[in-house]
TORMI-707211 format. One record per residue (C-alpha): y negated, x, z; residue in three letters. Coordinates in nm, 4 decimals, decimal comma, always signed. Example, Ala and Ser with C-alpha at 12.3 -4.5 7.8 and 13.67 -1.06 7.14 Angstrom:
residues 2
+0,4500/+1,2300/+0,7800/ala $
+0,1060/+1,3670/+0,7140/ser $
end
This chain:
residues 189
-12,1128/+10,4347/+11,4521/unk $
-12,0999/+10,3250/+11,0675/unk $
-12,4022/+10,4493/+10,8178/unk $
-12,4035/+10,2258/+10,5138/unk $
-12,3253/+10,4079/+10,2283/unk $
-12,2634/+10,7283/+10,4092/unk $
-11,9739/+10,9122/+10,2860/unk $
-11,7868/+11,1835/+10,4465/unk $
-11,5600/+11,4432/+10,1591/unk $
-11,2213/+11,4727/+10,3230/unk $
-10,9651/+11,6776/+10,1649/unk $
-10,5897/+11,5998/+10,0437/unk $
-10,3646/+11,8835/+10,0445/unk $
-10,0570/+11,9739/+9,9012/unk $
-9,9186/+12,2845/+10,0361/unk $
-9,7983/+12,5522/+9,8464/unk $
-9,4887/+12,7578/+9,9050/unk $
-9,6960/+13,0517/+9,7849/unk $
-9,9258/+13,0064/+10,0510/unk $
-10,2554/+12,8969/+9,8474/unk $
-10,5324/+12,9021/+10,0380/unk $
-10,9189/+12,6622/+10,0531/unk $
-10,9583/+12,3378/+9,8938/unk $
-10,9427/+12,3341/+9,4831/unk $
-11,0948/+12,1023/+9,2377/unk $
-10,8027/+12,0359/+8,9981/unk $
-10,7506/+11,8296/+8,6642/unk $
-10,4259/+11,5983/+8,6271/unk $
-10,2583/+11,8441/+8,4403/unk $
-10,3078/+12,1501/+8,7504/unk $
-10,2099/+11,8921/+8,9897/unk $
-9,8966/+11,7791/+8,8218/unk $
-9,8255/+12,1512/+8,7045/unk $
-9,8968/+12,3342/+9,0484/unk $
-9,7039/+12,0563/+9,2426/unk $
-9,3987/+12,0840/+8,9513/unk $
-9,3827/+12,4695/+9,1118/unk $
-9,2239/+12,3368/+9,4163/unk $
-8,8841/+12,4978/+9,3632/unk $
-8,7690/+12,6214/+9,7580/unk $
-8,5427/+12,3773/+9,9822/unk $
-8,7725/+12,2412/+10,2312/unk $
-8,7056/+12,3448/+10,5971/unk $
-8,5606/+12,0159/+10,8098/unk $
-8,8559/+11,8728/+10,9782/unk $
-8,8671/+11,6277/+11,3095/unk $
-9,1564/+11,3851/+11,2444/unk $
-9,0813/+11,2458/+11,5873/unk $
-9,1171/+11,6213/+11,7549/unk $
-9,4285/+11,6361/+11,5199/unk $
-9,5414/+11,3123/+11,6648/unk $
-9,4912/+11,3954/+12,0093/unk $
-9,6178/+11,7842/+11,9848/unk $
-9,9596/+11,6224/+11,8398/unk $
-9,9836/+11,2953/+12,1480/unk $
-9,8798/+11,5707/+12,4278/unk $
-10,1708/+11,8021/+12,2895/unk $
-10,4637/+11,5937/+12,2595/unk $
-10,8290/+11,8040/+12,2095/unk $
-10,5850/+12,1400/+12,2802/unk $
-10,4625/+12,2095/+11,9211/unk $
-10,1269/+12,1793/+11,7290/unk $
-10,1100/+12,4281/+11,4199/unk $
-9,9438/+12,7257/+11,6551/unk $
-9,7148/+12,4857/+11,7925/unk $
-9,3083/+12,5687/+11,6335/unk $
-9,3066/+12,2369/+11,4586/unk $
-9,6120/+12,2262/+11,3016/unk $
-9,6046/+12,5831/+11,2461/unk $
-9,3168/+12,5625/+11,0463/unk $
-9,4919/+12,3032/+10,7917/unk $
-9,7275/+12,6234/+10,7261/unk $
-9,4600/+12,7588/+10,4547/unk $
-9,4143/+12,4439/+10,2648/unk $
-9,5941/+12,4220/+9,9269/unk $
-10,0654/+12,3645/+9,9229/unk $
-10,3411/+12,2266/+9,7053/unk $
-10,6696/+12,0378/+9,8217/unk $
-10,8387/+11,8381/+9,6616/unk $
-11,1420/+11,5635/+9,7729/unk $
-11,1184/+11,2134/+9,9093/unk $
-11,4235/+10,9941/+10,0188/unk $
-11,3704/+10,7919/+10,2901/unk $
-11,7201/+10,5340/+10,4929/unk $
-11,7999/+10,7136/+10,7699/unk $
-11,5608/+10,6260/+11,0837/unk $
-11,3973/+10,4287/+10,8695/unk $
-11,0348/+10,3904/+10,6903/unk $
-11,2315/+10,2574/+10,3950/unk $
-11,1494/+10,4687/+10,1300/unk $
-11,5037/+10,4840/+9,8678/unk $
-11,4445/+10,3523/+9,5239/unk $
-11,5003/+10,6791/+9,3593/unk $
-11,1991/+10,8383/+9,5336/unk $
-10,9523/+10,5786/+9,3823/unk $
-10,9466/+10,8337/+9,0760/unk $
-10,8316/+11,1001/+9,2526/unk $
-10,5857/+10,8865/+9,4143/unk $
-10,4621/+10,7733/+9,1170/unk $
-10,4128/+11,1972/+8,9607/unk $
-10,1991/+11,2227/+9,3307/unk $
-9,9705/+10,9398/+9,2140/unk $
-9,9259/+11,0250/+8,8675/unk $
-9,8317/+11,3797/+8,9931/unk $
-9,5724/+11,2105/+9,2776/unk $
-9,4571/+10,9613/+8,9755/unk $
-9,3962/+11,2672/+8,7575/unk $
-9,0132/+11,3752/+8,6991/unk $
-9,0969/+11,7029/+8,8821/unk $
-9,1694/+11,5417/+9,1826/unk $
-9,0240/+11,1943/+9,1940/unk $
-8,7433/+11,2780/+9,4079/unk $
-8,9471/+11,4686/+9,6937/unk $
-9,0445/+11,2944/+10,0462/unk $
-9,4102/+11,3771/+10,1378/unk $
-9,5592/+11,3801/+10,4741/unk $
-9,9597/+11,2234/+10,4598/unk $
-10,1246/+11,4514/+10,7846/unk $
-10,4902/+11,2743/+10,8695/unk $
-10,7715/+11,5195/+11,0310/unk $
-11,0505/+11,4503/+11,1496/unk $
-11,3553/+11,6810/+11,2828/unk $
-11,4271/+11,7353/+11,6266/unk $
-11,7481/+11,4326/+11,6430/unk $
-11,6655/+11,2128/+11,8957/unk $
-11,3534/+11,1771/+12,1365/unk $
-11,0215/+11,3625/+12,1070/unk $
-10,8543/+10,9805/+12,1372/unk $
-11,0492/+10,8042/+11,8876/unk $
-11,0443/+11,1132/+11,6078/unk $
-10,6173/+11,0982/+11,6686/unk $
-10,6100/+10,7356/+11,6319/unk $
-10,8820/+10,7669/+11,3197/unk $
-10,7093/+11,0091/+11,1741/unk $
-10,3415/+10,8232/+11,1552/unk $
-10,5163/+10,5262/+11,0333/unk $
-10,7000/+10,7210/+10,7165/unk $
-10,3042/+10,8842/+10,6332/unk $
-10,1806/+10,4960/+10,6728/unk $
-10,4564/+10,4194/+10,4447/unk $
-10,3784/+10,6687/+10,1738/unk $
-10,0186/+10,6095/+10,1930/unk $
-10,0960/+10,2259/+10,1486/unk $
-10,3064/+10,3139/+9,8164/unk $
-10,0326/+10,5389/+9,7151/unk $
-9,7726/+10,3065/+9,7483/unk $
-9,9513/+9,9268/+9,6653/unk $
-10,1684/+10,0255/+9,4100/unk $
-10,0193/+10,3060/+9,2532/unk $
-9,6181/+10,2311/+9,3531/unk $
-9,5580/+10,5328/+9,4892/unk $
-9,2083/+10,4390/+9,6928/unk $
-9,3092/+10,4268/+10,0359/unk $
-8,9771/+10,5724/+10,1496/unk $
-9,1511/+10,8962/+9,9442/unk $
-9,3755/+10,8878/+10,2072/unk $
-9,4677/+10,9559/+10,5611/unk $
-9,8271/+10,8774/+10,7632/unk $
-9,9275/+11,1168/+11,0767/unk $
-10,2486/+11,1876/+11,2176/unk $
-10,3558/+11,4692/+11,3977/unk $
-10,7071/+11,3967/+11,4933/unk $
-10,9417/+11,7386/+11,5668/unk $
-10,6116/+11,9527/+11,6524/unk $
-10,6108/+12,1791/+11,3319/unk $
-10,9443/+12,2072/+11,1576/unk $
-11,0086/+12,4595/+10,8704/unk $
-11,2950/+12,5717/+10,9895/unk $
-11,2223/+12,6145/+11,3728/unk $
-11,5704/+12,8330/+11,4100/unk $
-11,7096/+12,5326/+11,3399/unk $
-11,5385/+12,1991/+11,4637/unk $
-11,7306/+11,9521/+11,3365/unk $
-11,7839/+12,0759/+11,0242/unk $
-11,6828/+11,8507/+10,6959/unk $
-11,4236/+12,0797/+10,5507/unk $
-11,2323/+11,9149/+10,8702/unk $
-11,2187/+11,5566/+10,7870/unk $
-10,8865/+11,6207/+10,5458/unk $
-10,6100/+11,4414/+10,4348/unk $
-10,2585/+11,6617/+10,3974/unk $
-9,9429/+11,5723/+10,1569/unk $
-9,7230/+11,8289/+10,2509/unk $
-9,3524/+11,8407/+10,0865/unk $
-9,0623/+11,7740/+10,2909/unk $
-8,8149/+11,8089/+10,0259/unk $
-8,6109/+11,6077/+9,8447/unk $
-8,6105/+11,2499/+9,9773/unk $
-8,2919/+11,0713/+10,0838/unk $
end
């Protein structure tokens, strides 16, 4: 169902090696400075294991699973994106913040690291159509990143996970679900 000019907050995360913790409202200069303390080698990660762990495990959950578990001591940092409700139309307003992420992934700090882009989604609707949602809003924010902004795309990776890992899992259809994640993989090859 789409509500004209409904808009649903979801968040973009960064995770922290130091284990950070909620969604933060950050300037340009906290993003690019709390992503430039990414100093630890990034443990090897199997998108494809990722990818099947997530399909295998629809409307059961994925965040205690070993390979997504793992992604739980990479570096973390939220902050908001808008996107129409079930939609992968990202709202104007959000292009800003967009634009803060790529400066930050453009800055020397971070221009050599590979970044996986997790979708969420809350738990409204069907387990199916929140996964397949879900990848579509990460390809969506990956295309911003890398046609308007010119983030390289091989910087970049696009997963969804649907409903499987919500923030709030008292409350599964709250907002503070619908998310988008950057998490660092490391230095890119």
């Amino acid at each position: 169902m789409f509500v004209r000019g409904f808009r649903y907050g979801l968040t973009l995360a960064f995770m922290l090696a130091a284990g950070a913790a909620g969604a933060q409202q950050l300037s340009d200069k906290q993003l690019i400075a709390s992503l430039g303390q990414v100093t630890q080698v990034a443990p090897v990660v199997d998108v494809g294991l990722l990818i099947q762990e997530v399909n295998a495990n629809v409307g059961q959950g994925v965040a205690n699973l070993p390979n997504w578990s793992q992604l739980a001591s990479l570096a973390q940092l939220a902050v908001e994106i808008d996107f129409e409700n079930d939609s992968i139309a990202i709202e104007p307003a959000s292009y800003r913040t967009i634009g803060l992420i790529a400066d930050a992934l453009h800055d020397p700090r971070l221009r050599h690291y590979k970044f996986l882009v997790v979708g969420h989604t809350n738990a409204t609707g069907k387990a199916e159509h929140n996964l397949e949602l879900s990848m579509k809003r990460a390809n969506a924010i990956m295309a911003a990143l890398t046609t308007t902004f010119s983030v390289p795309a091989s910087h970049l990776i696009a997963i969804g996970v649907g409903q499987e890992m919500p923030l709030d899992a008292t409350n599964p259809k709250a907002a503070a679900n619908r998310r988008v994640q950057l998490i660092n993989l490391g230095v890119a090859n």
